[in-house]
N, C-alpha and C positions, 0 to 999 in steps of 0.2 A: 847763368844762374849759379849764385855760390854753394858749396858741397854742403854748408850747412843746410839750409832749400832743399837743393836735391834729397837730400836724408829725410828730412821731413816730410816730403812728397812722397819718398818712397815707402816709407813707414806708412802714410794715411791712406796711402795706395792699396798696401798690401793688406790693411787691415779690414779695410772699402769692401776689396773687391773679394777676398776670402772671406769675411768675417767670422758668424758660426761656424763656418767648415772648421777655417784654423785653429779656432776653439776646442771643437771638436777632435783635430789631428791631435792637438798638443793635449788635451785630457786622455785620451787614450793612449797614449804612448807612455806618460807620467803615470797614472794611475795602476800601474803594477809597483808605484814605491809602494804603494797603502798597500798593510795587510789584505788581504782578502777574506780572511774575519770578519774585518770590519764593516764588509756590507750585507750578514747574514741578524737580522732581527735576533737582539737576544735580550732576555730579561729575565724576571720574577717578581717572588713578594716577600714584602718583609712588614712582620708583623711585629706591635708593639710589646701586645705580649702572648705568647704560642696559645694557640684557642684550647690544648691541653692544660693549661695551667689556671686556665677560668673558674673550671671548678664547675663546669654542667652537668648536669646528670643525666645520662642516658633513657630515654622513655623504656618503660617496664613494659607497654603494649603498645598496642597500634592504635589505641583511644588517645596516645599522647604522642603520636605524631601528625599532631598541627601546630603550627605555624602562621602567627600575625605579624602580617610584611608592610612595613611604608617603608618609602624611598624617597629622600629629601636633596635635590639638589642646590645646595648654596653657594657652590662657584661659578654659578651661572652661566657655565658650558654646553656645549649642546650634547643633552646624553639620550637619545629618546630610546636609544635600543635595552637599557641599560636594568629599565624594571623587570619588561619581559622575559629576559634572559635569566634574569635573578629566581624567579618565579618556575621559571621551564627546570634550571638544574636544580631547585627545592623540591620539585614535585621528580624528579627524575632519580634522587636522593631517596624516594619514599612516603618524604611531606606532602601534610595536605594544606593549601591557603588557606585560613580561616578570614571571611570576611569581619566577622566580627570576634574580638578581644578577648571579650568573655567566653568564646567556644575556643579558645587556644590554650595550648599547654605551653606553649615559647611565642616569645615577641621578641621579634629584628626589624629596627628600626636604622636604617641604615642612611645616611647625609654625605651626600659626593661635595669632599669641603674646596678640590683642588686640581684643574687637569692642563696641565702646560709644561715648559721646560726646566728641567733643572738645572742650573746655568753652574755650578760646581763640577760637572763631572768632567767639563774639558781639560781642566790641570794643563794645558797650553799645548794640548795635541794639534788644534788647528793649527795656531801659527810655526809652529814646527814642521810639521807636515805642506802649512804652505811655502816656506820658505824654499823647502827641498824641489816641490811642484813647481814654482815660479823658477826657478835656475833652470833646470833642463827645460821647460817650456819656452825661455827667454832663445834657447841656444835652436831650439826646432822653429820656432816662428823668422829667427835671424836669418836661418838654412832657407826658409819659402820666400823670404824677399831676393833672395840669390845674393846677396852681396857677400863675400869671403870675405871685407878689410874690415878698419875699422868701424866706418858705415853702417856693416851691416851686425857687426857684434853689440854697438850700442841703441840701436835700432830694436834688436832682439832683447837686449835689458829692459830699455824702458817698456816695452812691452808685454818682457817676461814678470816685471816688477807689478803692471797692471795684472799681469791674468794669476799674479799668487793669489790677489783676492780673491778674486773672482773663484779660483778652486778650493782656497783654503773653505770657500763658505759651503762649496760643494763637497768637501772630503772632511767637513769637523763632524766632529764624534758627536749625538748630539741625545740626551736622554733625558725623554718624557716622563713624568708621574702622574699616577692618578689616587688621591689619596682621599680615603672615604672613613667615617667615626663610622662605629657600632654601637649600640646599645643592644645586646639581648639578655631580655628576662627570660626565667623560668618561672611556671606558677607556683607557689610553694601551698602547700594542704593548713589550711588555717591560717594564710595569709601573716604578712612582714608588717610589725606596728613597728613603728617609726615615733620618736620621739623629741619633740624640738622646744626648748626652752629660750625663755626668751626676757631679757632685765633691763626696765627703763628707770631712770629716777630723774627726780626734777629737784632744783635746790632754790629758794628764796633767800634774797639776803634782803632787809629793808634798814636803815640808817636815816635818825633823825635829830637834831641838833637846834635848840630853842634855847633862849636865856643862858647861853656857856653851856648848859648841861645837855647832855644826847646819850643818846640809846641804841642799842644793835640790837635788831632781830634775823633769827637766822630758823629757815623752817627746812624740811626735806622730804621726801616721799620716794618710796622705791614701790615696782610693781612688778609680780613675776606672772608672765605669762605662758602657758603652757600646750602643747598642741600635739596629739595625738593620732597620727593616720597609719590606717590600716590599708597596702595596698594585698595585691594577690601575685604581685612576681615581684622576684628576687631578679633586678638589674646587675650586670658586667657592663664597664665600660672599655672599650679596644680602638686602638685605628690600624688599616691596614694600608700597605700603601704598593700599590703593582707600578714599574718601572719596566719600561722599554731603550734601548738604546741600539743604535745604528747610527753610521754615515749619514749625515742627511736627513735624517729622520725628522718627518713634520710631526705635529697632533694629530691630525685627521688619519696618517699613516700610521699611528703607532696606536690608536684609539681602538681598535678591533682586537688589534691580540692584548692593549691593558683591559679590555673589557673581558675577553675570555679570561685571563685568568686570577682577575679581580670575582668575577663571579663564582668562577669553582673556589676560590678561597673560602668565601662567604659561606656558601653552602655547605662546606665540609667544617666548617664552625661549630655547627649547631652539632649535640652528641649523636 
């Protein structure tokens, strides 16, 4: 059998009959390059604009601590924990749910627009990080096939070169967002008239031409239309957006702490 063969064999051998194990060896052994930071969940939130700057007013009694909550999900994620939660730290806050609008002093209507990765924050951490992981992994799977020569050095590349991927996917830096609008009104006393105007116009041109001689007629019409609503809260508009990041990090994994602390955000909104 030629040395090329034999190489090849022993390579599919080694990889055969180790498999996950040497996968396993060579991630643990590699995985003290990566910070150790990098695998403790970390994030926050950032807001479009600080919920002190909205301009709410604080309720004067406890007659104006309620509160009309809808929850709109339009990124059609699965969020089922997401109202309940909303609702417990509102009411933990002080607030009371008002089922209906008209018994509320503030309306949060709140729309989850967005829950997945943010594909920006790598700035080329993975492939950095795998490059370094694939070298020494290449050199420790080389060492299990036992070969010292050349054999077993490029043996241990091509292989080292396969399992960069393989970790880089498992050591990239990977951060989730969950990003939801606000709307909350405040009831204002004598209600917010709204004013909307509104100008259409139409032009006629008509042209006619008999015996050499013709004539232009030109007409026009303008119409102003006017509309006048009264509601009873005074709308802010906000989005707020909770980010998670970690190694590795899925959605479903980073979905509980964006939920925690997408909700105490919310709730601490309201004055």
């Amino acid at each position: 059998m030629k040395p090329s063969i034999q190489l090849t064999t022993a390579v599919l051998s080694a990889l055969t009959l180790s498999g996950c194990a040497t996968m396993d060896r060579a991630y643990q052994k590699t995985a003290g390059i990566v910070s150790p930071e990098t695998a403790t969940l970390r994030g926050g939130i950032r807001w479009m604009t600080p919920p002190l700057e909205m301009g709410l007013r604080p309720p004067v009694n406890s007659e104006q601590m309620t509160v009309f909550l809808r929850l709109k999900n339009s990124s059609g994620s699965d969020l089922p924990n997401l109202l309940p939660q909303l609702r417990a730290s509102l009411e933990e806050a002080g607030y009371r749910i008002a089922e209906d609008m008209n018994a509320a002093h503030f309306c949060l209507i709140a729309d989850a627009r967005f829950l997945g990765e943010n594909s920006r924050r790598d700035e080329g951490g993975a492939l950095l990080t795998g490059g370094a992981i694939g070298a020494a992994t290449g050199a420790i799977i080389g060492h299990n096939i036992g070969d010292k020569g050349t054999a077993g050095a490029i043996g241990g590349a091509v292989l080292g070169a396969a399992a960069a991927n393989v970790l880089a996917n498992r050591n990239r830096m990977v951060e989730i967002n969950l990003v939801v609008d606000l709307r909350l009104g405040e009831r204002i006393p004598g209600g917010i008239k709204t004013t909307t105007s509104t100008d259409t116009s139409a032009k006629l041109a008509h042209s006619e031409r008999a015996g050499g001689q013709g004539g232009d007629t030109k007409a026009g019409t303008t119409q102003r239309q006017q509309t006048e609503v009264t509601e009873q809260f005074l709308f802010r508009n906000n989005r707020v957006v909770a980010h998670a990041t970690r190694r590795g990090l899925t959605t479903q994994e980073g979905l509980a702490f964006l939920s925690s602390k997408l909700v105490s955000a919310i709730s601490n909104a309201l004055p």
